[in-house]
C-alpha positions as CSV (number, residue, x, y, z in Angstrom):
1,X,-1.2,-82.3,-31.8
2,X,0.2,-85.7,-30.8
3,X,3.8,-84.8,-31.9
4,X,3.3,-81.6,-29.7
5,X,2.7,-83.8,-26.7
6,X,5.5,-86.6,-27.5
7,X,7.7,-83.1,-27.6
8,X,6.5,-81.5,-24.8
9,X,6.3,-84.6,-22.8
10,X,10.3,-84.7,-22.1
11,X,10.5,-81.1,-21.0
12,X,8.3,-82.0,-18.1
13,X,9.8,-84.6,-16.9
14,X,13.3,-83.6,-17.2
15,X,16.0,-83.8,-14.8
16,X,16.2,-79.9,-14.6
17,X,12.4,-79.3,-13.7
18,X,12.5,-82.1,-11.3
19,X,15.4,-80.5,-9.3
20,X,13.8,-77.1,-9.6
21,X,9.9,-79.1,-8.5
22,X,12.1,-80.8,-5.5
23,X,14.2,-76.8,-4.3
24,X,10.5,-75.2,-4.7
25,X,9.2,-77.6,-2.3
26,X,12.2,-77.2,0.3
27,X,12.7,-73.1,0.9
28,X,15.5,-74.0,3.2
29,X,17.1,-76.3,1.4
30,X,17.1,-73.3,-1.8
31,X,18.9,-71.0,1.0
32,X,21.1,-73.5,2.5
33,X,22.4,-73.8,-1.3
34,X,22.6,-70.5,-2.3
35,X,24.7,-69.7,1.0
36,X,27.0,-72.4,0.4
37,X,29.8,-71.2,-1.6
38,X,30.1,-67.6,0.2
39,X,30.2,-69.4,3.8
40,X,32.2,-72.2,2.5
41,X,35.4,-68.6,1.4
42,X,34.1,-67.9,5.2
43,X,34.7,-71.1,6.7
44,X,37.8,-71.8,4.5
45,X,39.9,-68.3,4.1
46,X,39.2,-66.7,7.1
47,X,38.2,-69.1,10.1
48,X,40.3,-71.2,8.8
49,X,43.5,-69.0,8.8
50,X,42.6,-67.5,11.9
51,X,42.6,-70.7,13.2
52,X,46.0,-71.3,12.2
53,X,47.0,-67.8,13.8
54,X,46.1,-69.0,17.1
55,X,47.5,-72.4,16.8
56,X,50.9,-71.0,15.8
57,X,50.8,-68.5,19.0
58,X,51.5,-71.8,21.1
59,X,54.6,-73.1,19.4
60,X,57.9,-71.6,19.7
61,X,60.7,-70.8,17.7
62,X,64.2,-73.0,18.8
63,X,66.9,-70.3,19.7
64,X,70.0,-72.4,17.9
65,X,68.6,-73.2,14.4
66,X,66.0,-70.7,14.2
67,X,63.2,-73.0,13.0
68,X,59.8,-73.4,14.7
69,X,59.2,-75.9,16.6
70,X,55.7,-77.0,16.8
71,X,55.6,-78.0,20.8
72,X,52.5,-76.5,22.4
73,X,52.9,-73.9,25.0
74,X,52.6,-70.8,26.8
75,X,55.7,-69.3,26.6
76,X,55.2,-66.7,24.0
77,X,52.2,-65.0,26.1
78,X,54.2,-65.3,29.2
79,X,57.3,-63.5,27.1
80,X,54.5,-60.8,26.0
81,X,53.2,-60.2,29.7
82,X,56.4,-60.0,31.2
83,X,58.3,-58.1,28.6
84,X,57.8,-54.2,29.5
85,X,58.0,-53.5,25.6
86,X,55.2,-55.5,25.0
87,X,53.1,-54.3,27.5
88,X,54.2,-50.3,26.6
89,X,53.0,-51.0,23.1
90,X,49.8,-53.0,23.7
91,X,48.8,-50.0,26.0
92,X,49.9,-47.0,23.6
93,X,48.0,-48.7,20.9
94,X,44.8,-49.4,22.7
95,X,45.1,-45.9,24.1
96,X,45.6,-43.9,20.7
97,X,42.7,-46.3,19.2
98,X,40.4,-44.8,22.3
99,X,41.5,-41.6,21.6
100,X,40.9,-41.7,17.9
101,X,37.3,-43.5,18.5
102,X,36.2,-40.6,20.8
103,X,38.0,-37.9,19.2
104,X,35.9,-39.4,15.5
105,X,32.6,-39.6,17.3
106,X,32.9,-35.9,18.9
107,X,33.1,-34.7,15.7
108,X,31.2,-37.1,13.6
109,X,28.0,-36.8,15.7
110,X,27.1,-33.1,14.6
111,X,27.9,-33.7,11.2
112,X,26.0,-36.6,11.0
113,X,22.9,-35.0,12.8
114,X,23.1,-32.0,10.4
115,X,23.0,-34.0,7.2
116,X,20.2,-36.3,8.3
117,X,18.2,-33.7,10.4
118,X,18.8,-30.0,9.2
119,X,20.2,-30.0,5.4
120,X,18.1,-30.1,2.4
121,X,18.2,-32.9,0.1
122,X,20.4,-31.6,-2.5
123,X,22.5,-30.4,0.5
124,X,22.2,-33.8,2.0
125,X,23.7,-35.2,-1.0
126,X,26.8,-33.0,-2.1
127,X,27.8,-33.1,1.6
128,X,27.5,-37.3,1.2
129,X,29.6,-37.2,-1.7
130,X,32.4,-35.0,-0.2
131,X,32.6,-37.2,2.9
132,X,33.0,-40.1,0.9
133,X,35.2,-38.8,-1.6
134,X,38.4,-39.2,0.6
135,X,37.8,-43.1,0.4
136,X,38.1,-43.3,-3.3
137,X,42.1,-41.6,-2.7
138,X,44.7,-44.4,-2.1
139,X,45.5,-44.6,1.8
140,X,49.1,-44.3,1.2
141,X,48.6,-41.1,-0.5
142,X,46.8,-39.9,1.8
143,X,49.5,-41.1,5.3
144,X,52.2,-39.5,2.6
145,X,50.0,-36.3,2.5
146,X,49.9,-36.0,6.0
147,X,53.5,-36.8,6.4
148,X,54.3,-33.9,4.3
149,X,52.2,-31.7,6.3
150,X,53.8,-32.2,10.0
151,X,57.3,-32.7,8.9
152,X,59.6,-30.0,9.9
153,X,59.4,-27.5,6.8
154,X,55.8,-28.7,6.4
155,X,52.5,-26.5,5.8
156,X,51.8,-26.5,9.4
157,X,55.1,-25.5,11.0
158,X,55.0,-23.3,8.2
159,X,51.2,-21.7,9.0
160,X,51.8,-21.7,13.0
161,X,55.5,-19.4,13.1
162,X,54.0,-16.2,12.6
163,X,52.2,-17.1,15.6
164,X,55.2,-18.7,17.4
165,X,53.7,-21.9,17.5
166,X,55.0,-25.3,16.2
167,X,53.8,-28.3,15.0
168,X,53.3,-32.0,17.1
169,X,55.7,-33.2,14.5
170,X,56.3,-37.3,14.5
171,X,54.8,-38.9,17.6
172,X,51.9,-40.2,19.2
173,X,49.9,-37.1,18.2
174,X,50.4,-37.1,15.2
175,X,49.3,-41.0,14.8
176,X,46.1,-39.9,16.2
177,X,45.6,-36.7,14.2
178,X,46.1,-39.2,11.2
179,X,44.3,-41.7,12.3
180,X,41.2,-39.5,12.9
181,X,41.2,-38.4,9.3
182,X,41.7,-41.7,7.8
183,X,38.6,-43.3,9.8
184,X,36.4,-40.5,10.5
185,X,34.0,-41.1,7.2
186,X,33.3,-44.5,9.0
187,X,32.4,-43.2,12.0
188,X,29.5,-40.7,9.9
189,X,28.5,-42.6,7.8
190,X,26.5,-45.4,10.7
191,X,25.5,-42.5,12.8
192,X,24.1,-41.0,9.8
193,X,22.1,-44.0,9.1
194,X,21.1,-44.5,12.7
195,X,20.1,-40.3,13.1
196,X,18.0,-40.6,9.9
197,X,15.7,-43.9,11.0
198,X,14.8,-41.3,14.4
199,X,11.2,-39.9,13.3
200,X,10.9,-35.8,13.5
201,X,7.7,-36.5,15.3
202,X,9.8,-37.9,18.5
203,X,12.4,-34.6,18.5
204,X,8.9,-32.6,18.2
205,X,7.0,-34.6,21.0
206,X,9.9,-34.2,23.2
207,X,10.3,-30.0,22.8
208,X,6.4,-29.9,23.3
209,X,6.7,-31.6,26.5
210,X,9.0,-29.5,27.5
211,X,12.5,-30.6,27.1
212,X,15.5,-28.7,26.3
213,X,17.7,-29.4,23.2
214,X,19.9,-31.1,26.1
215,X,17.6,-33.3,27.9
216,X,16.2,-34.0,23.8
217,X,19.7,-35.1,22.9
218,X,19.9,-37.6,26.0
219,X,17.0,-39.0,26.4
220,X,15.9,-39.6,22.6
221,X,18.8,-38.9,20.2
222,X,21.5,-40.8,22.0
223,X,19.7,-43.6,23.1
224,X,18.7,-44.6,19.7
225,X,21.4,-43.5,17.9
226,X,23.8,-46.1,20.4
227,X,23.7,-48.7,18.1
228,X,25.3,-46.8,15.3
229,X,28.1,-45.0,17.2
230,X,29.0,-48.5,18.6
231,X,29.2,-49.4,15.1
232,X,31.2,-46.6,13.8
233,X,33.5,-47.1,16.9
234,X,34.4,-50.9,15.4
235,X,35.6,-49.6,12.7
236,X,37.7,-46.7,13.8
237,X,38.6,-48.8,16.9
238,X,39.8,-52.1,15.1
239,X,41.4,-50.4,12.1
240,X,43.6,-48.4,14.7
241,X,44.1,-51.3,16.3
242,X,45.5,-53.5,13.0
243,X,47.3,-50.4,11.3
244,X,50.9,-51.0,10.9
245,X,51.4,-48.3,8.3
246,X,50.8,-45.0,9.7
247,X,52.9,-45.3,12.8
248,X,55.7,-46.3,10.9
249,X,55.3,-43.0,8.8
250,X,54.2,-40.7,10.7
251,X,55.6,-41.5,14.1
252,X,59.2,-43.6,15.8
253,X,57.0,-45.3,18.3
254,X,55.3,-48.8,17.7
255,X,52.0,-50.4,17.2
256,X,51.1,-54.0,17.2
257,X,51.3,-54.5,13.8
258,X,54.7,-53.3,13.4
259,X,56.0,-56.0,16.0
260,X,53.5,-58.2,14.2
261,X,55.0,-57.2,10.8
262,X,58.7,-57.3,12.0
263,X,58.6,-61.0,13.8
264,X,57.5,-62.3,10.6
265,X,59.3,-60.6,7.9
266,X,62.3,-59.6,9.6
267,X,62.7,-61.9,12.5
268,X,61.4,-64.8,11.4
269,X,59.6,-65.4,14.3
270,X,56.2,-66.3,13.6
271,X,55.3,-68.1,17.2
272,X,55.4,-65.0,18.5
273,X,53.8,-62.7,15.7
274,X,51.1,-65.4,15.9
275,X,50.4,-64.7,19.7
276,X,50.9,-60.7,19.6
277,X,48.6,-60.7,16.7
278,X,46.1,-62.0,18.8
279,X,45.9,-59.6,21.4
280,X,44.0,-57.4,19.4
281,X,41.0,-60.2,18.6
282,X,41.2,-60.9,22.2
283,X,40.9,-56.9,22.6
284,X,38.1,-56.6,20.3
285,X,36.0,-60.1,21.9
286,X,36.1,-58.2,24.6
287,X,34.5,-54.8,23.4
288,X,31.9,-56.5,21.9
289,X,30.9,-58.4,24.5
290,X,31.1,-55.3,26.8
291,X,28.6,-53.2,23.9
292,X,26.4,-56.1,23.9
293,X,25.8,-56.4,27.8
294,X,25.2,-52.5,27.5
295,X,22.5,-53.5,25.5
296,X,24.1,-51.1,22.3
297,X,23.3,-53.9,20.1
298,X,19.5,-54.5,20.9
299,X,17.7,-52.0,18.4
300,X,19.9,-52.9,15.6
């Protein structure tokens, strides 16, 4: 029994169960640790190259040798305000993101409400898998898919003659019918979540006082459903606003991100990449700010 104890003795005292004694004791301490490493990527890899971003939007790129020059300024903002170009693409950009955030939530609200309010279980899940399914196909094979389609001797052309109708073709339509598809899954899938957490009980309390399926749908559904169509609309809204790929596929005109990607693979130009690229942030500051004062972001 006394070898027992000499053997025992060390385990209790080691340096190990002393550690794990001192982080039972401190809760916070424990947290603070175990959320170390994942803010630390945060901190490093993404504050701290946005950081950069906006640093480089002040310096400017010398017109002789081509090399930037790192003087702090405002003269690439000034160049973006001023320039038409700029302020043509900043606007159609913003505008087809709108467009494809409304358009995505017109549709995504009644299928949303129908899987988490009407369909049965089993229904509830096939229809769950099929609107997820499109994420699991690459995104360019998808843009190439809908290339094909609207070209000129695509399937549409090709369904709307007998009709004598035509397609959209290339164009700003046809970066918003894209668009739509692409991001429409995240636009159901947070208003499903937000549509299921709404009890039956309320939708039954408001028809037996009355109410029509209307004055149901304004005063209860959408009120508590906000929060997750403002968090649907992020998504659709920022990934329009980012996407460099589609427009360049599927349409002549530009987005930000192709003047973004042009300044700083083509032109060299990164001072002013830098401060186009943060027009969007800016853009997106702003919305949030705007959804928070609305009071969308209360009852998440």
């Amino acid at each position: 029994m006394a070898t027992d104890a000499r053997a025992e003795a060390p385990l209790r005292n080691s340096p190990g169960r002393r550690l794990a004694a001192f982080l039972y004791r401190r809760p916070r301490l424990q947290l603070g640790l175990l959320l170390s490493a994942p803010l630390g990527w945060l901190a490093i890899a993404y504050l701290g190259s946005l950081t950069v971003l906006f640093v480089a939007a002040f310096w400017r790129l010398d017109p002789f040798t081509a090399e930037v020059v790192h003087d702090y300024g405002l003269q690439n903002f000034k160049l973006l305000w001023e320039n038409d170009v700029y302020r043509t693409i900043t606007v159609r950009t913003v505008a087809i993101a709108a467009a494809v955030t409304v358009t995505d939530a017109a549709l995504a609200f009644p299928i949303a409400y129908y899987i988490a309010k009407v369909a049965s279980p089993q229904t509830r899940n096939l229809l769950l898998v099929a609107i997820t399914m499109p994420l699991w196909a690459s995104y360019l094979v998808k843009v190439y898919a809908w290339r094909l389609i609207l070209q000129e001797e695509g399937v549409l052309n090709w369904a709307l003659a007998p009709f004598g109708l035509h397609g959209p073709g290339f164009g700003n339509v046809a970066m918003w019918l894209v668009f739509s598809y692409l991001w429409l899954p995240f636009m159901i899938i947070p208003i499903y979540a937000g549509l299921q957490r709404i009890p039956n009980s309320l939708l039954e309390a408001s028809s037996d006082l009355g109410a029509r399926t209307g004055r149901t749908f304004r005063s209860v559904v959408l009120p508590i459903s906000l929060p997750a169509v403002v968090a649907g609309s992020i998504f659709t809204f920022s990934l329009t606003l980012g996407d460099y790929i589609t427009p360049r596929l599927v349409s002549n005109n530009q987005f930000i991100g192709n003047v973004v990607y042009d300044n700083v693979g083509v032109a060299n130009n990164l001072p002013l990449a830098s401060a186009f690229a943060t027009v969007p942030v800016l853009i997106m500051i702003g919305y949030l700010l705007a959804a928070r004062r609305l009071g969308a972001f209360e009852s998440l």
